[in-house]
VOPAGU-2260 file (C-alpha; in pm, 1 decimal, decimal comma):
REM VOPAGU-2260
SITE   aa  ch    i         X         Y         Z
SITE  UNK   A    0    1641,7    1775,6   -1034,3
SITE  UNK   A    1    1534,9    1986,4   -1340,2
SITE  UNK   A    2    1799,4    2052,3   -1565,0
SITE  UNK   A    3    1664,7    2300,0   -1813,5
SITE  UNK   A    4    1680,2    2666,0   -1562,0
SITE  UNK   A    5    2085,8    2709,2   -1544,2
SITE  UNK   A    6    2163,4    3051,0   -1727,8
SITE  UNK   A    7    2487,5    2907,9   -1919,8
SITE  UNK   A    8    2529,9    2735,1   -2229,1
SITE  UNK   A    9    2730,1    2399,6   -2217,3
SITE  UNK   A   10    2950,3    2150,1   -2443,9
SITE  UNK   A   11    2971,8    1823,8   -2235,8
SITE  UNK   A   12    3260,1    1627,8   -2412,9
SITE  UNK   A   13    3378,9    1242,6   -2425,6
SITE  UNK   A   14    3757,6    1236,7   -2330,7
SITE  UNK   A   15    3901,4     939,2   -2529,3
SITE  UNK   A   16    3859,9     896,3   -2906,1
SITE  UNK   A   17    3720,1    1253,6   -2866,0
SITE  UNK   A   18    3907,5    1502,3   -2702,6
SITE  UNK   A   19    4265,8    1261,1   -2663,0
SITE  UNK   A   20    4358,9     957,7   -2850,1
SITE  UNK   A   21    4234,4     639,8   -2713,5
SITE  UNK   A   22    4419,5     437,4   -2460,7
SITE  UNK   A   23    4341,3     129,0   -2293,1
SITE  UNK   A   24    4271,3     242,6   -1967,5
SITE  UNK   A   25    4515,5     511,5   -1896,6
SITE  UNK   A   26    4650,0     590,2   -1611,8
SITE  UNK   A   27    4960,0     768,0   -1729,3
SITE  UNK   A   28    4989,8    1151,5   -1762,9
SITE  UNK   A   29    5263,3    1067,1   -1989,2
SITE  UNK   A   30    5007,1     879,4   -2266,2
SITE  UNK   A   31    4805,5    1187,8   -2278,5
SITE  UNK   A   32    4734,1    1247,0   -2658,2
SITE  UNK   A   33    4551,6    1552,9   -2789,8
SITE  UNK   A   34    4378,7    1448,4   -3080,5
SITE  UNK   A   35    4396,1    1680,6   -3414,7
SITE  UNK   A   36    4141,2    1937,1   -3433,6
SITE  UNK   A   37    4072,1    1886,6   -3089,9
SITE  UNK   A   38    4225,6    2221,1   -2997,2
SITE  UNK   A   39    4074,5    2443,3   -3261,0
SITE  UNK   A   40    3753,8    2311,6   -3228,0
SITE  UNK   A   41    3768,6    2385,6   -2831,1
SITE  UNK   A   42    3889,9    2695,2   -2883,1
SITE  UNK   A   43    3593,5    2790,6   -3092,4
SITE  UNK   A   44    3366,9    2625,9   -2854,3
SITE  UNK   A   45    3494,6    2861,8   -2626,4
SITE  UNK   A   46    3480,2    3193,5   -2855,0
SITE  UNK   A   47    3100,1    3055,4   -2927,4
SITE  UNK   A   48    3029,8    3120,4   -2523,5
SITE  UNK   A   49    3004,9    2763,5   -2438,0
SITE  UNK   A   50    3090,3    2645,0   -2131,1
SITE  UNK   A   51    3357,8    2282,9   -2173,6
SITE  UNK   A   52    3283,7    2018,4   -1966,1
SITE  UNK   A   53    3437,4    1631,8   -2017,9
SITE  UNK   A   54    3280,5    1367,6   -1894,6
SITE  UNK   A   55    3440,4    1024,7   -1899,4
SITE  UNK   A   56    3382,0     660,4   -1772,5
SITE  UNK   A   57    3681,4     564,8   -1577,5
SITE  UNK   A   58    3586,8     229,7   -1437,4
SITE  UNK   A   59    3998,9     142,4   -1388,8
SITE  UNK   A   60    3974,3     264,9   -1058,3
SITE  UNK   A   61    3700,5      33,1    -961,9
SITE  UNK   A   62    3899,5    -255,9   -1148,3
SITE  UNK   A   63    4207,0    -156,2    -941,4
SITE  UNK   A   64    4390,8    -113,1   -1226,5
SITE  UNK   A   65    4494,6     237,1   -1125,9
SITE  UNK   A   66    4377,4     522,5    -817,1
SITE  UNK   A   67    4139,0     868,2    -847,4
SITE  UNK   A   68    4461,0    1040,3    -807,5
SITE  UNK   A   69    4625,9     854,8   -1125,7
SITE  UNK   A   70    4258,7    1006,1   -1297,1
SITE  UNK   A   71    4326,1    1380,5   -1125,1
SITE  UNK   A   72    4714,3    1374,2   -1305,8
SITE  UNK   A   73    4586,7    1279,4   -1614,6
SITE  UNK   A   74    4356,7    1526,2   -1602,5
SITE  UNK   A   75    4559,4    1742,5   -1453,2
SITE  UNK   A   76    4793,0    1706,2   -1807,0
SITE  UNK   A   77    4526,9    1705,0   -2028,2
SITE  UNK   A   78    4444,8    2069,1   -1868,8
SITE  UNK   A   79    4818,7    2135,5   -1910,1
SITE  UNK   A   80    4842,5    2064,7   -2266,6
SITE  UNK   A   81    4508,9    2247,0   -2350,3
SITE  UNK   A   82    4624,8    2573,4   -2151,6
SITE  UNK   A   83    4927,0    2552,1   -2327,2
SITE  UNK   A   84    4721,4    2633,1   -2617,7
SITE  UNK   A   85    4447,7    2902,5   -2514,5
SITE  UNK   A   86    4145,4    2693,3   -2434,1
SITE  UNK   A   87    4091,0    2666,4   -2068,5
SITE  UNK   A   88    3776,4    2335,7   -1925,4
SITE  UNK   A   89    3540,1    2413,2   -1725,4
SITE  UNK   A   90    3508,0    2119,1   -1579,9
SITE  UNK   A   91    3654,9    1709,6   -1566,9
SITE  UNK   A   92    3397,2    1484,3   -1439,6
SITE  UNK   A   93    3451,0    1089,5   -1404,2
SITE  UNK   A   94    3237,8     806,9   -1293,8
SITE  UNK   A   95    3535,6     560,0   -1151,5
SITE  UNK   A   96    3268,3     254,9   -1091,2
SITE  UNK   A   97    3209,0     -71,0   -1300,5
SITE  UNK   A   98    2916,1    -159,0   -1505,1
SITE  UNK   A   99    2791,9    -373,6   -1270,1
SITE  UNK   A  100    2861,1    -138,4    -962,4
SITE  UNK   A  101    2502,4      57,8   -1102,8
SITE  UNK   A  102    2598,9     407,1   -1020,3
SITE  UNK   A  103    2396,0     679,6   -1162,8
SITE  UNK   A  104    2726,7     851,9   -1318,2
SITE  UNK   A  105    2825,5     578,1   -1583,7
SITE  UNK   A  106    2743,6     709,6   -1901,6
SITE  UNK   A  107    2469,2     661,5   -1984,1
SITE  UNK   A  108    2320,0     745,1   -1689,9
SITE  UNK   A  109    2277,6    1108,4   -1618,2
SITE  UNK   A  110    2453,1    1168,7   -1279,6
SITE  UNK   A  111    2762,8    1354,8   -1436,9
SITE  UNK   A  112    2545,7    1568,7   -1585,0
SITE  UNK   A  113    2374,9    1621,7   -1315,7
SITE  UNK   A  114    2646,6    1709,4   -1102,1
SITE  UNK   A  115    2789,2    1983,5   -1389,4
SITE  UNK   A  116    2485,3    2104,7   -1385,8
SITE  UNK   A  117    2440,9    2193,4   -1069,7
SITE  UNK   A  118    2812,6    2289,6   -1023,9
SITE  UNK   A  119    2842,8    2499,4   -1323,5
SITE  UNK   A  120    2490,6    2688,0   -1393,2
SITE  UNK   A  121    2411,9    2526,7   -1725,1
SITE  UNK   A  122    2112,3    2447,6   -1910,2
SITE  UNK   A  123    2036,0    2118,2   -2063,9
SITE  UNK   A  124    1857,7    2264,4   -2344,3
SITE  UNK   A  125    2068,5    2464,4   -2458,5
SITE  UNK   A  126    2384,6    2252,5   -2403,5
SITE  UNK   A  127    2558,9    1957,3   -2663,4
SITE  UNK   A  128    2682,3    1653,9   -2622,3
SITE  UNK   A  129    2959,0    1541,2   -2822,4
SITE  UNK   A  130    3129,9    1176,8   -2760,6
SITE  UNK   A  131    3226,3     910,3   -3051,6
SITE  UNK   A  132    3012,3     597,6   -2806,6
SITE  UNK   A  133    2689,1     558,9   -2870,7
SITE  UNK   A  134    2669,3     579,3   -2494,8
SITE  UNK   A  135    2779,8     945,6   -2526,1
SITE  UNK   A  136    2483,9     994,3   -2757,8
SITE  UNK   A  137    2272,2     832,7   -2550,0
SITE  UNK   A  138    2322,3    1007,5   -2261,7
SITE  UNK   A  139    2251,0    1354,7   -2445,2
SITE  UNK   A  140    1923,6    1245,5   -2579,0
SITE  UNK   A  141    1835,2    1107,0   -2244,3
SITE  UNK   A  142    1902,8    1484,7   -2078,3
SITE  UNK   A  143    1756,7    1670,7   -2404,5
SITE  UNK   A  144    2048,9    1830,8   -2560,2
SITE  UNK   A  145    2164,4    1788,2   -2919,5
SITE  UNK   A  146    2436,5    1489,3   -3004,8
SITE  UNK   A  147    2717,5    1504,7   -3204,2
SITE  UNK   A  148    2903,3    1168,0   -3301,6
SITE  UNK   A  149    3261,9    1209,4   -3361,1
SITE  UNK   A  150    3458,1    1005,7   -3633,8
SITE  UNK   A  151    3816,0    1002,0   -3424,1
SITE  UNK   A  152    3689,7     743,7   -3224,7
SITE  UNK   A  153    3471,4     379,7   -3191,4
SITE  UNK   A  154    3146,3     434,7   -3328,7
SITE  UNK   A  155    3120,4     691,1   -3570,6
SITE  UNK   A  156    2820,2     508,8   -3720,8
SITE  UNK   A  157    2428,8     675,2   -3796,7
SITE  UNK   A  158    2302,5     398,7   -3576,5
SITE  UNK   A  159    2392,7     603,5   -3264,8
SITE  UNK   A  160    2150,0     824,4   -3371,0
SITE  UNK   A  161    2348,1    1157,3   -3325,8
SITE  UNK   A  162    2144,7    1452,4   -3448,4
SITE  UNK   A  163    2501,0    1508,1   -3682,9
SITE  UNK   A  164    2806,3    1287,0   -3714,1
SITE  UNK   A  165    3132,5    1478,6   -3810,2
SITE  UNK   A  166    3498,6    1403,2   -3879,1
SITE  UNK   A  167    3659,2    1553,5   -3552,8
SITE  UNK   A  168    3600,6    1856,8   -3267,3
SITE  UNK   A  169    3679,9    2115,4   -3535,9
SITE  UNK   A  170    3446,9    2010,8   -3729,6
SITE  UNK   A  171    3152,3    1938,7   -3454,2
SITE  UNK   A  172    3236,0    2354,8   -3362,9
SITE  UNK   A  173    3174,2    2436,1   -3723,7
SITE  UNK   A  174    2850,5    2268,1   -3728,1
SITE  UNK   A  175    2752,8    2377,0   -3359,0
SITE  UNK   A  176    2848,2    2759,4   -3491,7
SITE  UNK   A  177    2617,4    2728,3   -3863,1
SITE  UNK   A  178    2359,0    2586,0   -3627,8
SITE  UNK   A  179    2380,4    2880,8   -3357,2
SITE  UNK   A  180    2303,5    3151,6   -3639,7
SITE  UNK   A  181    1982,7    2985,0   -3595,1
SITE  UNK   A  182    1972,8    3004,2   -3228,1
SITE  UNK   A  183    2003,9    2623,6   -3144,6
SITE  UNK   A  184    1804,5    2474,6   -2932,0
SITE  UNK   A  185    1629,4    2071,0   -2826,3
SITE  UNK   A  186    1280,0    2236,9   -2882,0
SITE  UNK   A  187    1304,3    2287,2   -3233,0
SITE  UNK   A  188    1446,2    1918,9   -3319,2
SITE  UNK   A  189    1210,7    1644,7   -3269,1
SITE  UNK   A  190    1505,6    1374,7   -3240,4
SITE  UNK   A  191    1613,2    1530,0   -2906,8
SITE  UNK   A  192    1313,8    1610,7   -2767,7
SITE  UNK   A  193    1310,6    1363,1   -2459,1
SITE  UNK   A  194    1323,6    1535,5   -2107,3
SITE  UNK   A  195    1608,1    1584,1   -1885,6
SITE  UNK   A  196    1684,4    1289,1   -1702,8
SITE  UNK   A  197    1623,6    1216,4   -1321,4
SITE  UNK   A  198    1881,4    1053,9   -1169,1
SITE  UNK   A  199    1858,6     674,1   -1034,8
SITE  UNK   A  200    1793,7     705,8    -629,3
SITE  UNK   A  201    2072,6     496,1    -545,0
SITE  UNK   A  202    2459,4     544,4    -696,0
SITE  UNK   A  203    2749,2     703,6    -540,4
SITE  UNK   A  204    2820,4    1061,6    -639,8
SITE  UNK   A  205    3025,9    1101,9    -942,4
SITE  UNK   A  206    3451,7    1267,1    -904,2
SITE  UNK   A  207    3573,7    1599,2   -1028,2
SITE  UNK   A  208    3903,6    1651,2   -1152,2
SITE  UNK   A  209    4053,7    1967,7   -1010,9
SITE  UNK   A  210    4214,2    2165,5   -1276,7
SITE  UNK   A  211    4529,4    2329,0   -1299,9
């Protein structure tokens, strides 16, 4: 599948230590977190005519430590919360499998992307991936977007090779905003110039949340 011919813009965002604080394995609407800056910087996201999509590793529900519909009310919250506040997601995808299930949706892999993608309309080259893992980064370079590293979570570190790393979301939508004035795009950075990703043959498809 060739990512790069949607006709929308997209921000694909990490959900813990990125968008909510980080909590091991939640399963809980009630430990939903929003991290500071979070809000602003989604809200100028938005205002920037990106399109928000979260993508998230959720391999509790293949540990049995909690269901897909424990997933859908946290989401469900976190959608909550953000409406609450003017900024409305696009989209909640989440691989629920283990590392050694092999499914093309765990991050790094590119089969929540994939499935966005396809859902939503958007453009791989002219999307951003923001996460605080380098598996978040990762998985950007490996579909040919631009990588952010936020500092609110594990790895804020250069190592992940991020094309920027920054202190929180409000600060990632300042820098996506400078960079837009001169129309930002994978073809004009060398670091992200890998192509978009085909997906492994062989993985189960990835969830969506349905938001409120």
């Amino acid at each position: 599948m060739n990512l790069s011919h949607g006709s929308r813009r997209g921000v694909f965002l990490d959900r813990d230590g990125t968008v909510i604080a980080e909590k091991h394995y939640l399963g809980d609407p009630a430990g939903v977190s929003i991290l500071p800056g979070a809000t602003a910087g989604l809200r100028r996201l938005r205002d920037l005519g990106y399109r928000l999509v979260i993508l998230t590793n959720q391999s509790g529900v293949g540990r049995g430590y909690f269901r897909q519909e424990d997933v859908d009310a946290v989401h469900a919250r976190l959608g909550a919360l953000l409406a609450d506040e003017g900024v409305r997601l696009d989209g909640i995808y989440f691989c629920p499998h283990r590392p050694e299930d092999h499914c093309a949706c765990r991050k790094p892999n590119p089969g929540l992307v994939h499935s966005a993608c396809r859902d939503l309309d958007l453009d791989c080259n002219s999307s951003i991936m923001i996460g605080d893992k380098a598996s978040d980064i990762e998985l950007g370079r490996r579909c040919g977007m631009r990588t952010v590293l936020v500092a609110t979570g594990h790895e804020a570190t250069e190592t992940c090779r991020a094309d920027v790393v920054v202190g929180n979301l409000e600060e990632a939508a300042a820098w996506i905003a400078g960079e837009a004035a001169g129309v930002l795009t994978t073809h004009d950075h060398p670091a992200s110039q890998a192509a978009p990703a085909e997906a492994p043959a062989l993985a189960p498809a990835a969830s969506r949340s349905r938001l409120p």
